[in-house]
ZAKOL-424008 format. One record per residue: residue in three letters; x, y, z of N, C-alpha, C, CB in turn. Coordinates in steps of 0.1 Angstrom, whole numbers, plus 5000, padded with zeros to 4 digits. Glycine has a CB too. Example, Ala and Ser with C-alpha at 12.3 -4.5 7.8 and 13.67 -1.06 7.14 Angstrom:
// residues 2
ALA513249435078512349555078513249675078511349555090
SER512849785071513749895071512950005079514149945057
// end
This chain:
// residues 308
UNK158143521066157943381064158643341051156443341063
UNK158643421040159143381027160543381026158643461017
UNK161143461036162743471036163043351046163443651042
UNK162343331053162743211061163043131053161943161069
UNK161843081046161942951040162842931025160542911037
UNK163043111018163543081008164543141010162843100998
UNK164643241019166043311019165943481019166843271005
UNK166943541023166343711017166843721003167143861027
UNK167743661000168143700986166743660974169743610983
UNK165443590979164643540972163543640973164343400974
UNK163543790979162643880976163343990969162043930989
UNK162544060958162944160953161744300955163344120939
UNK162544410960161444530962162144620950161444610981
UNK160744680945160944830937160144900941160744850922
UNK160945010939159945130943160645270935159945150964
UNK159745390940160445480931161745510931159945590933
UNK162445470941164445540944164945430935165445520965
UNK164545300937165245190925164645150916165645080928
UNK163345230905162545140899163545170884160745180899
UNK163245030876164044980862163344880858165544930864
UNK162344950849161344870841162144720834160644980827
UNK163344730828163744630820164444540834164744680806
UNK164844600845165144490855164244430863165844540864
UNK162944500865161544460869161844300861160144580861
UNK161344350848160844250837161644110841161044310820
UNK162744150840164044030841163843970852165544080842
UNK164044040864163443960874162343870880163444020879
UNK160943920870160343840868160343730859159743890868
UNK160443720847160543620841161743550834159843650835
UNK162743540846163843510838164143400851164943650834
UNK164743330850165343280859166443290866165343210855
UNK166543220876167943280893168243160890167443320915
UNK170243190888171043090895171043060909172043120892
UNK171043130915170843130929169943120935171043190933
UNK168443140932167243130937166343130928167143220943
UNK165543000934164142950923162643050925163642760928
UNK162243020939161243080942161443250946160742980953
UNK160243310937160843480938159843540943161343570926
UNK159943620957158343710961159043880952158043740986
UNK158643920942158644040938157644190945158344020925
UNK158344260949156544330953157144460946155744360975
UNK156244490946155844630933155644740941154244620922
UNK155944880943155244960951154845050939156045020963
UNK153945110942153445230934152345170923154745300927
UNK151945040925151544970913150044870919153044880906
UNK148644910919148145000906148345160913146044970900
UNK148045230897148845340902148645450912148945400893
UNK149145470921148945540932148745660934149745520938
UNK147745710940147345890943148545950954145445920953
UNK149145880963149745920971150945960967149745840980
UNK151446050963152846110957153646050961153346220959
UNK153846020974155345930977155345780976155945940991
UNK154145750969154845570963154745610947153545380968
UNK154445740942153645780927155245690915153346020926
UNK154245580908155545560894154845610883156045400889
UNK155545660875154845710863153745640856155745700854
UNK152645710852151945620843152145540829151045690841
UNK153145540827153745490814154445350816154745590807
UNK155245400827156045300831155345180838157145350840
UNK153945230846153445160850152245070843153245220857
UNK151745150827151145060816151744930814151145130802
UNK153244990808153944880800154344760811155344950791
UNK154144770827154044650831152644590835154944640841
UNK152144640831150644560834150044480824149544650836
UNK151344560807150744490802151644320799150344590790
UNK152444410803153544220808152844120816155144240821
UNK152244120828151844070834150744070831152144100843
UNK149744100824148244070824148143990812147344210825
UNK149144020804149443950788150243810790150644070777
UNK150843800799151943690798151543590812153743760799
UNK151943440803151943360817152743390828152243230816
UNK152743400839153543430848154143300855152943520856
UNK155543310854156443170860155543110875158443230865
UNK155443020874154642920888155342990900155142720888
UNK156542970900157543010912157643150916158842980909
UNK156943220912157443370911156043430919157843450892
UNK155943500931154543530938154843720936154343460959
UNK154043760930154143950927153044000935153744020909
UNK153844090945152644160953152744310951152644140970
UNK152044400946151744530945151344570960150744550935
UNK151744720957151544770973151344920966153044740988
UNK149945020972149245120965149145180978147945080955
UNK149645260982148445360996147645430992149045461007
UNK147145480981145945500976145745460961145645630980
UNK145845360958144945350946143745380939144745270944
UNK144545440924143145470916142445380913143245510904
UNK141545380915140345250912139945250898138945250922
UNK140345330891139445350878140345250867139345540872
UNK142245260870142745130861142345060858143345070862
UNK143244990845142744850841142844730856143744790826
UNK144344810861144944670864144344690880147044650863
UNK143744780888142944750900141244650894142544930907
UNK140744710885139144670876139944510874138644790856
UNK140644510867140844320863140444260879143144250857
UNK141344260890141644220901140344220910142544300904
UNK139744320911138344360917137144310910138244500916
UNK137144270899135844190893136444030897135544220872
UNK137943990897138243880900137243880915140043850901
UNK137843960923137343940940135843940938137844090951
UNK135243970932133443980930133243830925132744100915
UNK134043770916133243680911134043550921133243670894
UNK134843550930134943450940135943530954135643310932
UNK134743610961134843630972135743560979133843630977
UNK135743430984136243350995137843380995135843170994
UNK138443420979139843380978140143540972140243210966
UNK140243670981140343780977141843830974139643840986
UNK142243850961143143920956144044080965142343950946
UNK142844120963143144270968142844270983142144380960
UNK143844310992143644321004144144491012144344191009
UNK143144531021143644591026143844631039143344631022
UNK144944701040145844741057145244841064147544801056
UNK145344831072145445001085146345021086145045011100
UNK146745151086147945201094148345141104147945321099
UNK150145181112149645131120150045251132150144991120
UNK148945221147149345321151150945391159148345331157
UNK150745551161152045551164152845481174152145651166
UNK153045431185153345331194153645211183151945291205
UNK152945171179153345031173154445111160151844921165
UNK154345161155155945211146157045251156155645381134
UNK156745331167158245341177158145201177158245431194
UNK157445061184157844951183158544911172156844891184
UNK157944901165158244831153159744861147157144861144
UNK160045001148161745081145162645031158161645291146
UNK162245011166163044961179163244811173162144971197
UNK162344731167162344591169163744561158160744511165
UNK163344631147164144631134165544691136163444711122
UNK165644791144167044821150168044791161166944921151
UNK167244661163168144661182169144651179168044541195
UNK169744591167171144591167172044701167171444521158
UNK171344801166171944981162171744981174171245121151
UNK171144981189170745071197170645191199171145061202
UNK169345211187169245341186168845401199168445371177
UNK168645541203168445641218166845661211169845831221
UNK166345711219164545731214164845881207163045741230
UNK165345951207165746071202165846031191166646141206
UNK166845921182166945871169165645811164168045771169
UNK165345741167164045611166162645731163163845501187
UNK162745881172161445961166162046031156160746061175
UNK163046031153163846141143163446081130165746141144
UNK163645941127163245851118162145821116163545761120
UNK161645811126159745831123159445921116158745871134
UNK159546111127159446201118159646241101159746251124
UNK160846161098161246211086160446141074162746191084
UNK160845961076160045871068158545841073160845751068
UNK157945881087156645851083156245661092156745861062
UNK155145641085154945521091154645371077153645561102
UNK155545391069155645301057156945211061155745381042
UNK156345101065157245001072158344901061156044901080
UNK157844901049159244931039160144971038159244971032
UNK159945121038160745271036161645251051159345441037
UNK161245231063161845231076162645191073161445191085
UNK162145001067163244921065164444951060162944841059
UNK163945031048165045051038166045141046164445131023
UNK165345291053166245361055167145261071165445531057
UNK166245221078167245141090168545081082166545001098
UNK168044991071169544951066170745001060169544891061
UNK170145181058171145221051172045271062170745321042
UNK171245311074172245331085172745241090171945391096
UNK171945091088173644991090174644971083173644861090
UNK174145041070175745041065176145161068176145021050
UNK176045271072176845391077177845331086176045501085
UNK176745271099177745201111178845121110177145121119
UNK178145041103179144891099180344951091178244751088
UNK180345041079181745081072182045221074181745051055
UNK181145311080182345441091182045401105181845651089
UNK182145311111182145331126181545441129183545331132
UNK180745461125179745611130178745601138179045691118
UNK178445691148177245711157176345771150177545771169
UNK174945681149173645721149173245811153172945671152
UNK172945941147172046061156171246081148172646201162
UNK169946201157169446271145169946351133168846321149
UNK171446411135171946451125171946351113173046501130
UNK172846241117172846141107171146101098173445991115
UNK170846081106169146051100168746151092167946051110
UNK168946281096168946391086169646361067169846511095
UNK170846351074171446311062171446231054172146301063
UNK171246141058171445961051169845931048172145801066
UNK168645961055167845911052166445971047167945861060
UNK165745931034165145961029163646011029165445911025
UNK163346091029161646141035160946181030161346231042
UNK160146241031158646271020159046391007157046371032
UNK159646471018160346601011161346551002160946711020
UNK162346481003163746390991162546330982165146221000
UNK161646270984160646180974160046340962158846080986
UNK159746450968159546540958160746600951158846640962
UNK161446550956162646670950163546560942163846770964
UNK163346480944163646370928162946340921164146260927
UNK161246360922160546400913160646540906159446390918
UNK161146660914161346780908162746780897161446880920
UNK163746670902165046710896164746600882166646670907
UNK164246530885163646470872163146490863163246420872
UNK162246580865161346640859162146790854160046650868
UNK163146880864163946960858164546950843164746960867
UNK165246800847166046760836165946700820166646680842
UNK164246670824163346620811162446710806162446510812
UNK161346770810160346820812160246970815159846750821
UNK160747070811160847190820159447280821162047280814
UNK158647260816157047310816156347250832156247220800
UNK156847100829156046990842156447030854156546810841
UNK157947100850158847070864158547220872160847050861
UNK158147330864157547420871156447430879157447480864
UNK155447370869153947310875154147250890153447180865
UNK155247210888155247090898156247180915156446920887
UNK157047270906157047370917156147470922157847430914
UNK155647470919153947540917153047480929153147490899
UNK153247350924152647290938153247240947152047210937
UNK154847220951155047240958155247340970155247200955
UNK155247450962154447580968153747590975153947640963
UNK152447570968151147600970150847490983150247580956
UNK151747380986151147290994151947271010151347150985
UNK152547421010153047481020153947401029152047531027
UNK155047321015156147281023157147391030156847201015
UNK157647351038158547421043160047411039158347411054
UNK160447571035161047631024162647571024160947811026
UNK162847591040164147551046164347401040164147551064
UNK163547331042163747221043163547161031163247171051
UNK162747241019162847201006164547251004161547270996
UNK164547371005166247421004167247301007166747551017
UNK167247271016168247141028168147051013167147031049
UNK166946941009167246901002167446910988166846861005
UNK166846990984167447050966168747080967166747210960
UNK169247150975170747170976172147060976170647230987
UNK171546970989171946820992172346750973170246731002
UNK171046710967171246620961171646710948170146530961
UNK171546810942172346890933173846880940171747060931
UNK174046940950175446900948176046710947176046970962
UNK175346660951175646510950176146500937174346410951
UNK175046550926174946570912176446620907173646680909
UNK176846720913178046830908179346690914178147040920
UNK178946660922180646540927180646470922181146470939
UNK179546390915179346300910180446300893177846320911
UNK179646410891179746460881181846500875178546590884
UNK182346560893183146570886184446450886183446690888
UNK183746350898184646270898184746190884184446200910
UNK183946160875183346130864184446200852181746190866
UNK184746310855185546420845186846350850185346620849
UNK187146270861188446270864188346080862188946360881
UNK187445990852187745920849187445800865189045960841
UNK187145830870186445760883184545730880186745890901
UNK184645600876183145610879182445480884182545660866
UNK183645380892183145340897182245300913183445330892
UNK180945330910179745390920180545370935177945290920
UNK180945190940181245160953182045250955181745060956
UNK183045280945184445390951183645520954185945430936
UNK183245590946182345740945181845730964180545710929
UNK180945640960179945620977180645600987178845490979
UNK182045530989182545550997183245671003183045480996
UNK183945740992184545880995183645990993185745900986
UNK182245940993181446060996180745981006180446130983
UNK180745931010179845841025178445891018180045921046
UNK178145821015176545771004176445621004176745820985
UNK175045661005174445511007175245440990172045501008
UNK175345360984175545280972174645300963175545140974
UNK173645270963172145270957172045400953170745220967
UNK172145500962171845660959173045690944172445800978
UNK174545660945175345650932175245610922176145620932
UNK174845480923174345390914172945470905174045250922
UNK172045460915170745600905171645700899169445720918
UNK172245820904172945890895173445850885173745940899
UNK174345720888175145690879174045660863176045540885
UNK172945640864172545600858171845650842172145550866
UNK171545780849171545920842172745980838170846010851
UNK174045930842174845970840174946100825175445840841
UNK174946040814175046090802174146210800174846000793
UNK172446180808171846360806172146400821169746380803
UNK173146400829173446510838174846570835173346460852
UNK175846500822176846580822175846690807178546480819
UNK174646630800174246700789174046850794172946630782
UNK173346810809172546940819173346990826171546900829
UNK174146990826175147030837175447200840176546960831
UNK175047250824175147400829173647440840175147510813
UNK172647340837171447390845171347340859170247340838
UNK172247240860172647150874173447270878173646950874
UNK174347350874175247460883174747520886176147520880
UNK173747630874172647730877171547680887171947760863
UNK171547620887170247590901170847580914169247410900
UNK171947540913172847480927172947660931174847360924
UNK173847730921174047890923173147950926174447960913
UNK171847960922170748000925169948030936170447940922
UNK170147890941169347860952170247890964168747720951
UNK171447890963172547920976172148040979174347930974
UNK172248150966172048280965170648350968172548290953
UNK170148300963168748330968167848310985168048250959
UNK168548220990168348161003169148271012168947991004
UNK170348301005171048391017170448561015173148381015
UNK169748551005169348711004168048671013168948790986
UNK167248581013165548581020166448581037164048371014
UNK167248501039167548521054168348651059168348401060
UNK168748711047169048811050168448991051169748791045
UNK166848901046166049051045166349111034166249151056
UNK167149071022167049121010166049070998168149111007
UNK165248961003164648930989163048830998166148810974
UNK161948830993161048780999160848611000160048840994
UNK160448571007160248411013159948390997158848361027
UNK158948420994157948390980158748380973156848470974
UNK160348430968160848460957161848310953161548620958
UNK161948210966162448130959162148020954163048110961
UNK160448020958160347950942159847940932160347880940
UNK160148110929159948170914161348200910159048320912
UNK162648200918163648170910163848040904164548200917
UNK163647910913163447820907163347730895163147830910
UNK161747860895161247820880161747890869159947840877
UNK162348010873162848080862163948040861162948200862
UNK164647940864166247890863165547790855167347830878
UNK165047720859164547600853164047610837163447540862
UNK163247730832162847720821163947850813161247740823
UNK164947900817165947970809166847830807166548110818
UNK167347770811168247660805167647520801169247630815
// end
């Protein structure tokens, strides 16, 4: 209803793959040449238990305290979206004593899932123009889940696959191009690699312990370290700008642009971005080859991670 009336260019989504506290901010209180009225929605915000909408708790203070401190522009409607919120925050408690002290006009609302049938619906409705095969349409389910955002997001990244490589949709592609529960930890892990090397163990630790599967953590750690390394060297060769990069690597835009952005601590890291990439090739082909145990990679991991 809001893009109808105002347009799509008059919604803005963040979430963890594009969040930018000082573009947040701007976007809220700044004004559009192009557009007056702004629906912003927030994901991960109040702060979320569910790991794959999880934003930092810091990053998520310093906008609560924007918004809970400041008038907020008339025109501008901010919706937060939590799949499990801590209830103990300030910024759920402000909101929730609001809803106590006038029921009729409730703030905080909440969804049901929805069930499976209605997400095959719902991915068919958002894709007819792809004609996707039902083989694609569960491939996409399976990977992203049933967060009707995320779908969104990833359906449109495969319209731009289509639309600028004339490429056929499969599950292979979906594999590739689109983002899933397991990519949501492993750019929490490479983030945390690259800042944090105490956290980032911990954090392999539990991904461990929480019996993802190995291959497929491999598939993606691998994937986006090398992203990292081309990135990186097209960068050495004085190319850095993202559209060009994403095109000659067929990458969504947005995925470059994030790199790009870190740019300066991934050429700082770079000996530890090689060592992990080396690592993990190496280690993967000894466990399938009956030289070295399932368990061992990811205690190489950590031991790459905290030697550099």
């Amino acid at each position: 209803m809001f893009a109808e009336k105002y347009g799509k260019d008059s919604i803005f989504s963040f979430n963890r793959e594009n969040w930018d506290y000082g573009q947040i901010k701007q976007t809220i209180f700044s004004g559009g040449f192009f557009v007056t009225n702004k629906l912003v929605i927030l994901y991960g915000i109040p702060l979320d238990t569910e790991k794959s909408n999880a934003i930092k708790a810091e990053e998520i203070e310093k906008l609560t305290e924007d918004i809970m401190n400041s008038s907020l522009p008339s025109e501008v409607l901010i919706t937060c979206v939590s799949y499990k919120p801590d209830k103990r925050g300030r910024f759920y408690k402000r909101f929730d004593n609001l809803d106590k002290e006038n029921p009729s006009q409730k703030i905080i609302k909440s969804f049901v899932p929805l069930k499976d049938y209605e997400v095959s619906n719902f991915v068919a409705q958002e894709s007819k123009d792809l004609n996707l095969d039902s083989k694609v349409v569960q491939a996409l389910i399976q990977k992203v889940w049933n967060d009707q955002f995320r779908l969104e997001s990833e359906i449109d990244k495969l319209r731009y696959r289509k639309q600028y490589y004339n490429e056929e949709i499969t599950p292979k592609v979906v594999d590739d191009v689109c983002f899933g529960m397991i990519e949501e930890d492993i750019f929490q892990l490479l983030d945390l690699a690259l800042t944090d090397p105490k956290s980032a163990t911990k954090f392999v630790q539990w991904l461990q312990d929480d019996g993802l599967d190995r291959n497929a953590v491999n598939g993606s750690f691998a994937r986006w370290l090398r992203n990292y390394l081309l990135v990186l060297d097209y960068t050495d060769h004085w190319i850095t700008d993202s559209k060009q990069i994403a095109s000659e690597l067929k990458q969504n835009p947005w995925s470059i642009i994030n790199i790009m952005k870190k740019i300066s601590l991934l050429k700082e890291k770079r000996n530890l971005i090689e060592t992990l990439f080396k690592s993990i090739v190496d280690i993967d082909y000894d466990i399938k080859n009956g030289n070295a145990y399932p368990e061992s990679y990811f205690f190489t991991i950590k031991k790459v991670i905290l030697q550099n």
